[in-house]
C-alpha positions as CSV (number, residue, x, y, z in Angstrom):
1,X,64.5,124.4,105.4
2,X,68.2,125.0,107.2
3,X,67.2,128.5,107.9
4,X,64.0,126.9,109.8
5,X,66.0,124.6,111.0
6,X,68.7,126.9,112.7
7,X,66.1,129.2,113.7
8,X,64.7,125.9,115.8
9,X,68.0,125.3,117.2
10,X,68.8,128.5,118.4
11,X,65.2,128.5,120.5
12,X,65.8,125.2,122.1
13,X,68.8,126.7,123.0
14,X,68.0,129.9,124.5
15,X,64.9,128.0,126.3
16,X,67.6,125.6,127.7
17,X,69.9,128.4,128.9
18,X,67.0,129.9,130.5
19,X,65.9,126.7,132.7
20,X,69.6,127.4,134.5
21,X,71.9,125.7,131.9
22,X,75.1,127.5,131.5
23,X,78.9,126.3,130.6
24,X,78.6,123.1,129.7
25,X,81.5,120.5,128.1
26,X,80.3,116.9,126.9
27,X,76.8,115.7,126.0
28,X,75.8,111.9,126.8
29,X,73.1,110.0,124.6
30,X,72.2,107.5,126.8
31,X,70.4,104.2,125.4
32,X,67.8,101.6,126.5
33,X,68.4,100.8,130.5
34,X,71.0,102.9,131.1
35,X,69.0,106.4,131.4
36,X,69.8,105.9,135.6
37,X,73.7,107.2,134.6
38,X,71.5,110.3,134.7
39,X,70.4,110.3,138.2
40,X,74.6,110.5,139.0
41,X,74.6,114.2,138.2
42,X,75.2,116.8,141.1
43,X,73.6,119.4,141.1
44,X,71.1,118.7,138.5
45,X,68.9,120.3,136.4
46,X,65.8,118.1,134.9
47,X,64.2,119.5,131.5
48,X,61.7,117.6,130.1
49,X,61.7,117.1,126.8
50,X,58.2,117.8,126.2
51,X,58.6,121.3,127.8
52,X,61.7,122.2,125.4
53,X,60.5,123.8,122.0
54,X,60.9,121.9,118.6
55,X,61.9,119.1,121.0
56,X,60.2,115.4,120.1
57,X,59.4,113.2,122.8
58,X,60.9,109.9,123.7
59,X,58.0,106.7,123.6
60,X,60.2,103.9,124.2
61,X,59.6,101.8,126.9
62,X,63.5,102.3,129.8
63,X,63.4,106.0,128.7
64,X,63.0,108.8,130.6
65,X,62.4,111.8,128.4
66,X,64.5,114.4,129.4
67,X,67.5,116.4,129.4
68,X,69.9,116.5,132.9
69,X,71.9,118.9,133.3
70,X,75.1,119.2,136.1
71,X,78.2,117.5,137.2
72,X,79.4,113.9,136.3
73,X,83.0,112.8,136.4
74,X,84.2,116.2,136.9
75,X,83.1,117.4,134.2
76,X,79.6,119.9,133.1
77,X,77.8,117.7,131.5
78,X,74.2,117.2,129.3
79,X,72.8,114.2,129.7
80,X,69.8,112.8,127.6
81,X,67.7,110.1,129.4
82,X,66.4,108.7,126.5
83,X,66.5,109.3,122.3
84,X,64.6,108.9,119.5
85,X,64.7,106.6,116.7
86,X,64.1,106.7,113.0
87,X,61.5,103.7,113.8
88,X,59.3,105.8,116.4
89,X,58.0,107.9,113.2
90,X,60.6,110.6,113.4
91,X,62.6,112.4,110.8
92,X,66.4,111.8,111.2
93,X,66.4,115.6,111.1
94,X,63.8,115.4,114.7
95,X,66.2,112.5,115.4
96,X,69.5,114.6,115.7
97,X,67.7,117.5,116.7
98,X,69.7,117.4,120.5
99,X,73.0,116.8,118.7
100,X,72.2,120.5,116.7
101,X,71.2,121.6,120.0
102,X,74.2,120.6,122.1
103,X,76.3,121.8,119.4
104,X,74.6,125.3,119.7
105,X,74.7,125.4,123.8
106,X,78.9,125.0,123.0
107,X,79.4,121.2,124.0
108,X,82.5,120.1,122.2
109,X,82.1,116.0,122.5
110,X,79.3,113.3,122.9
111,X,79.5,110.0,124.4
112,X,77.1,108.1,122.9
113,X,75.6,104.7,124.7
114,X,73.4,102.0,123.5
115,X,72.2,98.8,124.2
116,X,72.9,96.3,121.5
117,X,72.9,93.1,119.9
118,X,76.1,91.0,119.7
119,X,76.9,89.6,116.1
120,X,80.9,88.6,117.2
121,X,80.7,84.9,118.4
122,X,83.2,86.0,121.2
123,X,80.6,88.1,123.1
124,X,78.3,87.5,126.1
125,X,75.3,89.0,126.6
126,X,76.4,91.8,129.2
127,X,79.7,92.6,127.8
128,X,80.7,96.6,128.0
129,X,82.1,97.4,123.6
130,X,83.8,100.5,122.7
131,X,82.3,101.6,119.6
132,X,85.1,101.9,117.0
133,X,83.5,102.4,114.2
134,X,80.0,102.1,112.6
135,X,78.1,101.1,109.2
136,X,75.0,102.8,108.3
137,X,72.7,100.5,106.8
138,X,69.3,102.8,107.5
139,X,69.2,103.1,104.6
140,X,68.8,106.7,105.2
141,X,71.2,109.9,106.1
142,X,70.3,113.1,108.2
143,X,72.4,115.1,106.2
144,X,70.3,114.5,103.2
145,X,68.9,117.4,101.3
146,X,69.7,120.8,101.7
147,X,73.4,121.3,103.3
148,X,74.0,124.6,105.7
149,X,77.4,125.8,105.6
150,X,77.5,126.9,108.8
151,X,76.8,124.1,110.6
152,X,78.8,121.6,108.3
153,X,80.5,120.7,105.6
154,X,78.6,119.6,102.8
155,X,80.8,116.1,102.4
156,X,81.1,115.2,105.9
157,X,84.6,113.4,106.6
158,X,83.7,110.0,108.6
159,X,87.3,108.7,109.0
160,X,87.4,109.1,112.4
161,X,83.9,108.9,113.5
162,X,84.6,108.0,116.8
163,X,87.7,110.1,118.1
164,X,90.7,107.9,118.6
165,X,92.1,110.0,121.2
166,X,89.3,109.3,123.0
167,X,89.6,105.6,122.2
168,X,92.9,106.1,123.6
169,X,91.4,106.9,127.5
170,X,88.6,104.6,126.8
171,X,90.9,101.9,126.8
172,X,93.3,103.2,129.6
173,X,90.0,102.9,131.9
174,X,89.0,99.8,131.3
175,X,92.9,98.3,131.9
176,X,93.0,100.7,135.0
177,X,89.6,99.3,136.6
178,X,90.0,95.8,134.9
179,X,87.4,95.4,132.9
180,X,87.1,93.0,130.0
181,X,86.3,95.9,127.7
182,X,85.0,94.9,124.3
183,X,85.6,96.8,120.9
184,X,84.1,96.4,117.8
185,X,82.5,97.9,114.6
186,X,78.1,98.9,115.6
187,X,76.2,98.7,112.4
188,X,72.8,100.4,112.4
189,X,69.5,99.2,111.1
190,X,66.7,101.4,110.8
191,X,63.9,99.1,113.1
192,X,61.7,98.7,114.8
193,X,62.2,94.5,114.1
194,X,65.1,93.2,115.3
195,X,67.2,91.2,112.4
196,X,66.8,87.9,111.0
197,X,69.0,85.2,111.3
198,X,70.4,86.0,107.6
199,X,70.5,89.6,108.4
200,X,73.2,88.7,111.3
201,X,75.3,86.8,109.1
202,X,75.3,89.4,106.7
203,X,76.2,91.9,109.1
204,X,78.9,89.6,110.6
205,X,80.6,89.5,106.8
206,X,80.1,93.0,106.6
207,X,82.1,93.6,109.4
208,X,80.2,94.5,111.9
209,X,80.4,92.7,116.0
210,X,77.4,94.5,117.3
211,X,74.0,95.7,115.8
212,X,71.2,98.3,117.0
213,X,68.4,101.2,115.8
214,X,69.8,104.2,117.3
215,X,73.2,106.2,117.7
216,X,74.6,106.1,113.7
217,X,72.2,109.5,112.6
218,X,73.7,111.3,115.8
219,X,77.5,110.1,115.2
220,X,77.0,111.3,111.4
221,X,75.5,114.8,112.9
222,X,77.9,115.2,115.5
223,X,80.8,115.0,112.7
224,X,79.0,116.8,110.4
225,X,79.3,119.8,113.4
226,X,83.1,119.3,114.5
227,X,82.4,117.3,117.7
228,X,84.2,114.4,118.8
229,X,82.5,111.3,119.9
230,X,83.0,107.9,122.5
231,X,80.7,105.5,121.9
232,X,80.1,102.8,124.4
233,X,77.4,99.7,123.9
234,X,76.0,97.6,126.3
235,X,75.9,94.1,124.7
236,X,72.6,92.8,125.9
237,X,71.9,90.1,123.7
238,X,73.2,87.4,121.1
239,X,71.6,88.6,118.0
240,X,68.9,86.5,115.8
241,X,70.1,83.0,114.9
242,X,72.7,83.2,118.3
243,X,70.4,82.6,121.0
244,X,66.5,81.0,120.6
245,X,63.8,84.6,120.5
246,X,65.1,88.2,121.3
247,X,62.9,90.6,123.2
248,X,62.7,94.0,124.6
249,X,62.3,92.9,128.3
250,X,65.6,90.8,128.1
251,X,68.0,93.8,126.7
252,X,66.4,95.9,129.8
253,X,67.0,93.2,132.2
254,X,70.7,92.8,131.3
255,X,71.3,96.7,131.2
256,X,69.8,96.4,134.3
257,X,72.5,93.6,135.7
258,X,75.3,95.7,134.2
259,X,74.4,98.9,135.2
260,X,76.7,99.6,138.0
261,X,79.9,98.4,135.8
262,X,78.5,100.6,133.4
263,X,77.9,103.8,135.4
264,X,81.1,103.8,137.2
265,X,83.3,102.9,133.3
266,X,81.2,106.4,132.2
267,X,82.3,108.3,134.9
268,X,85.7,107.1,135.0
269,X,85.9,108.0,131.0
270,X,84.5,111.4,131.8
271,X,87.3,112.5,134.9
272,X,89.7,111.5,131.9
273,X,88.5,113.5,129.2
């Protein structure tokens, strides 16, 4: 299967290079609502995911489906407007996919971006949180099974899953432009229901100030290939048993409000990497 797997890689690769895509630095994962950060690039090159081979297909509702390719912050960038999920049907393999990929085209680091529910009693619903650190409580791993050497270690180190150096600009930016930047621990759930009320307690025990569906396969791929992450989530709701019903249509309409804070913070962070 790892021989498949690479063969895969290298394809959506070459077909990637082909559409125009040449040196380029960081990728960005961008999460529910905040797909427009995409529509910043200069210069860009749109590929949609559906034309890209071995590529799966984004059917979440605030996401674009495609890869954008060009200048942000000063820096080449690969931008995907929209991700998949583990809840959507996909393998975590399918799921982390683009990471391989963007791994394979020579990007070095991934900021990763999310919208999320708050499970720390200090947050508000549109608060900006450094990801710090992360639990996986899928249930599941995307390294499982078969391990290729050459595009990991078997035992993947998590230490430092998000890069502290990074952390290190992360928070320089937010003191520079004044924002009341947010840091915390994300745990991820596999979905597609958001948590209980007893879920969210549990979660707060554990540890964890913010909960979501996405962006833990990726940071355990993008590790598991030698590429540092940021991870930045957009806090667009009090989780279950914080506020009175959580929907869709609400984390969309507060990515929305923040969106401008949030575009500029990523642009800022990327001049600075």
């Amino acid at each position: 299967m790892t021989q498949l797997l690479q063969e895969r890689i290298t394809q959506a690769a070459a077909f990637i290079k082909e559409q125009g895509v040449q040196q380029v630095d960081i990728g960005l994962i961008l999460g529910s609502g905040l797909g427009e950060l995409g529509e910043e690039v200069e210069n860009p090159i749109a590929i949609p995911y559906g034309t890209i081979p071995h590529f799966p297909v984004s059917t979440v509702v605030g996401h674009a489906g495609q890869l954008v390719y060009g200048t942000l912050g000063g820096q080449k960038v690969l931008a995907m407007q929209g991700r998949f999920h583990y809840y959507e049907g996909y393998s975590l393999e399918e799921v982390t996919f683009p990471v391989r990929v963007m791994k394979e085209l020579g990007i070095h680091s991934v900021v990763v971006t999310n919208a999320a529910g708050g499970v720390n009693t200090e947050f508000t619903p549109g608060d900006l949180m450094m990801i710090t650190d992360q639990i996986n409580f899928t249930g599941v791993n995307p390294l499982h099974g078969p391990n290729d050497e050459n595009m990991g270690p078997r035992f993947a180190d998590m230490s430092h899953a998000y890069d502290e150096s990074y952390q290190e600009i992360v928070r320089k930016v937010a003191k520079e432009s004044g924002l009341d930047l947010k840091e915390g621990v994300y745990m991820g759930f596999s979905g597609p229901t958001y948590e209980t009320p007893a879920e969210v307690r549990m979660a707060r025990t554990l540890g964890a100030d913010a909960v979501g569906m996405s962006t833990v396969p990726e940071v355990i791929v993008a590790n598991h290939a030698g590429m540092k992450v940021v991870g930045v989530s957009c806090i667009t709701n009090l989780a279950a048993g914080m506020q009175a019903n959580l929907n869709h249509e609400e984390v969309v309409e507060t990515t929305t409000r923040v969106k401008e804070t949030f575009k500029s913070f990523v642009k800022m962070i990327l001049a600075q990497m």
